[in-house]
N, C-alpha and C positions, 0 to 999 in steps of 0.2 A: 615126390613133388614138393616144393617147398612152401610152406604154406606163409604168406605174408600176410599179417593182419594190421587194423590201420586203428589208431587210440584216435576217440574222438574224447575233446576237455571232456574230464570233471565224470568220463564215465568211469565203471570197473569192469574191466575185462580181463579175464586168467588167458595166458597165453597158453594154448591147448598142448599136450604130451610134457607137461611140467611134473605129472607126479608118477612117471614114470620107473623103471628099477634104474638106480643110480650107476649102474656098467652099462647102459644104454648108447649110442654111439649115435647121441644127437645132441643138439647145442640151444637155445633160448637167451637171445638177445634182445636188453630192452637199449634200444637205440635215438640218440639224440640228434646224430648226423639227420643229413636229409635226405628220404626216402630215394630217391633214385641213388646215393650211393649206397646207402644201407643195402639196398639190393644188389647192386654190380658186386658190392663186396663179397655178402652171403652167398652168391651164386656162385664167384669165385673160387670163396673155401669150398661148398659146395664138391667143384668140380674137379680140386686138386684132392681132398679129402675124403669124399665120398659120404661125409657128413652131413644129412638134415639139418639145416636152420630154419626157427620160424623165429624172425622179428616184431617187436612190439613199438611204435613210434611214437613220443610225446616231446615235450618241450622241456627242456633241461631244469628247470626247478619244478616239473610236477612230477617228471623222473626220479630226480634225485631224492625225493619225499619219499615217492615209493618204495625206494631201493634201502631205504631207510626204516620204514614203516614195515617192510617187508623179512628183514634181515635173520630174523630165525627160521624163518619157512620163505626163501626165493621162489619166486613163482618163472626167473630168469636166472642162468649162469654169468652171463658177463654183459657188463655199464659199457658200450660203444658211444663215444665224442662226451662233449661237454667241457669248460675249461678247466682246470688243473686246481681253482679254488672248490670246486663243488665237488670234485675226489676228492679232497683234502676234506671238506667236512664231511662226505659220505665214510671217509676211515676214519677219523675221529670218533662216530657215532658206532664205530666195529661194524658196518657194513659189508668191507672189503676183503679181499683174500689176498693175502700177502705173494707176491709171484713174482719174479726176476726172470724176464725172459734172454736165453741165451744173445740174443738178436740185439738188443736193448745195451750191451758192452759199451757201444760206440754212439748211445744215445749222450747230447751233451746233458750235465747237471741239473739245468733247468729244470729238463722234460721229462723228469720219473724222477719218483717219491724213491729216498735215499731202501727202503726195505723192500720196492718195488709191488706196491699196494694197487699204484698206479703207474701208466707210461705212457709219453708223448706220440704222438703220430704224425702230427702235422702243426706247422705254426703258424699262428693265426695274430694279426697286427690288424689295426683298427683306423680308419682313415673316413675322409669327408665324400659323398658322391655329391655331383650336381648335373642336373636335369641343364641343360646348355641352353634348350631353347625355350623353356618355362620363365629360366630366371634371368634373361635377356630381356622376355615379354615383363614380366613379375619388378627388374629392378636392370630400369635402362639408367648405364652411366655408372653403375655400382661395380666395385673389383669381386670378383669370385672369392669369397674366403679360402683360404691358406692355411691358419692357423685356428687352435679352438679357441683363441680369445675372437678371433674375427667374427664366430657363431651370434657373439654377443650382439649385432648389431640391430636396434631395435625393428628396422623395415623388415626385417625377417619374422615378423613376428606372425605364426601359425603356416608358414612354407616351409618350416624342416620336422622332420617324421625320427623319430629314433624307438625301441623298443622298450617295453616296460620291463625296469633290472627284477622286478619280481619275479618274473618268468621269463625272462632273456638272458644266459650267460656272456652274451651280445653286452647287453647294455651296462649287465651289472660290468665287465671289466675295464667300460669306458667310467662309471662315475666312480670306480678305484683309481682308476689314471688319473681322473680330476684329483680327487683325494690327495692323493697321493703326490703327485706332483705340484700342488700347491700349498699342501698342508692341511687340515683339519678345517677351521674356521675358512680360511680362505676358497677352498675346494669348495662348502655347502654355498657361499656367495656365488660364485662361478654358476651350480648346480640348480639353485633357486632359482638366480634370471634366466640360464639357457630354458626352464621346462615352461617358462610365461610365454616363451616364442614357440614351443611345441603343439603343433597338429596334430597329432597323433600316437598314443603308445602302443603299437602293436605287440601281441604276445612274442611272435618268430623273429627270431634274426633273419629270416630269408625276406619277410616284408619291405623294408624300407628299401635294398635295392630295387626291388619288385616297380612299389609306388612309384621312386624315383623319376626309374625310367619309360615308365607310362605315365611318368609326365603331370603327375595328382601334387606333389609334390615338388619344390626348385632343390632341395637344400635335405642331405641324410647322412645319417653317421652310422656306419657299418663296416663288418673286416671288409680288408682291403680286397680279398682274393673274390667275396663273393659279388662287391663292384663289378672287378673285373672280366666275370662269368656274363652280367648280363649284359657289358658293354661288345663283347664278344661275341654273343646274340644278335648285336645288329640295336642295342636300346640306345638312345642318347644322354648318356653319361662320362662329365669327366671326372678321373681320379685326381684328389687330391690325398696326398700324404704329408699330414703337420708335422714340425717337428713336436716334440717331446708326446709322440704317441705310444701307446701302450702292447706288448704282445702279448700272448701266450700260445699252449698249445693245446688241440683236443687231444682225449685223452682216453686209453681203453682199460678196464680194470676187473675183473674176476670178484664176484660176486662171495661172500664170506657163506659159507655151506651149498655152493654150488652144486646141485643133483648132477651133474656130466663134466666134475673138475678135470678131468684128461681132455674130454673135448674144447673145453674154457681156454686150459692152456694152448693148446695146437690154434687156435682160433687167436689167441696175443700173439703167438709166434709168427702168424700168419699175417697179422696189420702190420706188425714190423718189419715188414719183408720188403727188397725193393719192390716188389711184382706187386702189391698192394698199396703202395706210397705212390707211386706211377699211375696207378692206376687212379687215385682219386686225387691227386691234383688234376689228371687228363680231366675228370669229373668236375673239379669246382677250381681249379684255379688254387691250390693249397699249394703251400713248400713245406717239401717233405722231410720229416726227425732226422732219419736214415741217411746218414753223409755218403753214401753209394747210390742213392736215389737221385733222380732228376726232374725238377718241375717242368711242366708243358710249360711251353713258349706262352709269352704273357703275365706268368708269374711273375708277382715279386719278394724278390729275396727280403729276408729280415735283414742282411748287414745292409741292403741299401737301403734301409730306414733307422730316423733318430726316432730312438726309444727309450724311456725310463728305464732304469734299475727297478722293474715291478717287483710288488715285497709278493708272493702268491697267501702268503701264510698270513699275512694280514688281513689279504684280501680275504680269508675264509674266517679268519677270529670275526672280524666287526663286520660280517653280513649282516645279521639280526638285526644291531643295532643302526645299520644304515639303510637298510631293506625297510625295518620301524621307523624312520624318521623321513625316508619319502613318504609313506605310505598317508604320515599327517599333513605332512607340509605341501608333497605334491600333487597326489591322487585321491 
């Protein structure tokens, strides 16, 4: 049976059958995705494999600390989602296990680390939600923002919700986009006024669609796919896509001293799959690495979004220092 356990913040929990004999024919996943897919996934391999998985769930920078903090004695085999900057500092730090999956051939450039440390699974682009009938009540006569200079508009001040980049690879990849596409100086100006208008920093990416469309909120900045998951639902939200928004993708990556490295592997092999790609865009509305894969209806593609040239490797050198300089300026 599979045993699913759930990380509540800031506890410590060992994920149980971790110190097991390393030819054991089970797997230990610390997972960033969100629990309903973590689990369709795991059952999945599960059931083509015949492999036990127990999952362990946290938020992509308390994850990636531990996977870090962890890395001579894993207490997991293989780092499930997370964006392509925070593998990149988790193999920096030699967390990682170097693995090039067969499958991964026809993955474009982007989306896996040239030694294959890390690899893409699904692409994830960043766009505007609005609550339709909040911000009709909230701001009669006003245009629905379009663009992220539009955010800047002072009546909005404490009606839009975005997550805190400390603990959101959500957030952190929108103030790289800012960054990034304005330039240094210019980017912290942008970043400074949008968080004076800010209501709320939640820790999850999954919150601020959430808020949105229950309506607590008029005004959210979130991937586009998971908008589009709760507008799908039956929530009232429209999508907006700015130009000059930012992508990436989530990311799976083997663990550096992995106890069950054959199961690790079979388990990369296994996200890379179309029958796995399929499977969790049907789940969240992703578009899938896998150029043989097909998003569910409702998806949206990355070519039909304007999107920066994202540097990812920057975005993982100047974490520290831009993670330190909200942390004064804004929280």
């Amino acid at each position: 049976m599979k045993r699913v356990l759930l990380l509540a913040l800031g506890a410590v929990v060992a994920l149980s059958g971790c110190q097991k004999d390393k030819g054991a024919q089970e797997l230990n996943v610390y997972a960033i995705i969100h629990d309903d897919e973590a689990r369709a996934l795991t059952d999945l391999f599960t059931q083509k494999t015949g492999i036990p998985v127990a999952y362990l769930r946290a938020t992509t920078g308390e994850m990636v600390s531990r996977v870090i903090a962890e890395q001579d004695d894993p207490q997991a085999d293989v780092l499930l989602g997370g964006a392509s900057s925070y593998h990149i500092q988790a193999a920096e730090a030699g967390a990682l296990y170097a693995y090039r999956s067969p499958l991964a051939k026809n993955v474009p450039d982007y989306a896996a680390a040239p030694d294959g440390a890390w690899t893409g699974f699904c692409v994830l682009t960043l766009g505007i939600g609005v609550n339709e009938a909040r911000f009709a009540q909230k701001f009669p006569g006003v245009a629905v923002p379009r663009t992220w200079e539009d955010l800047l508009n002072p009546a909005f001040k404490g009606e839009i919700v975005m997550t805190d980049p400390a603990a959101s690879s959500t957030s952190y990849l929108f103030v790289q986009g800012q960054l990034q596409r304005l330039g240094w100086d210019a980017g912290w100006d942008y970043l400074l006024t949008l968080a004076q208008s800010v209501g709320q920093f939640p820790d999850s990416g999954s919150a601020p669609p959430k808020l949105i469309g229950t309506g607590e909120y008029a005004i959210g900045i979130a991937y586009l796919h998971a908008l589009t998951k709760y507008r799908a639902l039956g929530f009232d939200i429209r999508l907006v896509a700015p130009p000059q928004s930012v992508g990436d993708v989530d990311c799976v990556a083997i663990l550096r001293n992995a106890k069950h490295l054959d199961a690790a592997k079979q388990f990369v092999d296994f996200i890379l799959s179309v029958e796995a790609q399929e499977l969790m865009s049907s789940l969240d509305f992703t578009t899938p690495v896998n150029p043989e894969a097909h998003g569910v209806e409702g998806s949206v593609p990355i070519a039909d979004i304007d999107v920066i040239d994202y540097d990812t490797k920057q975005a993982s050198e100047q974490r520290k220092d831009v993670l330190d300089r909200w942390a004064r300026e804004v929280k």
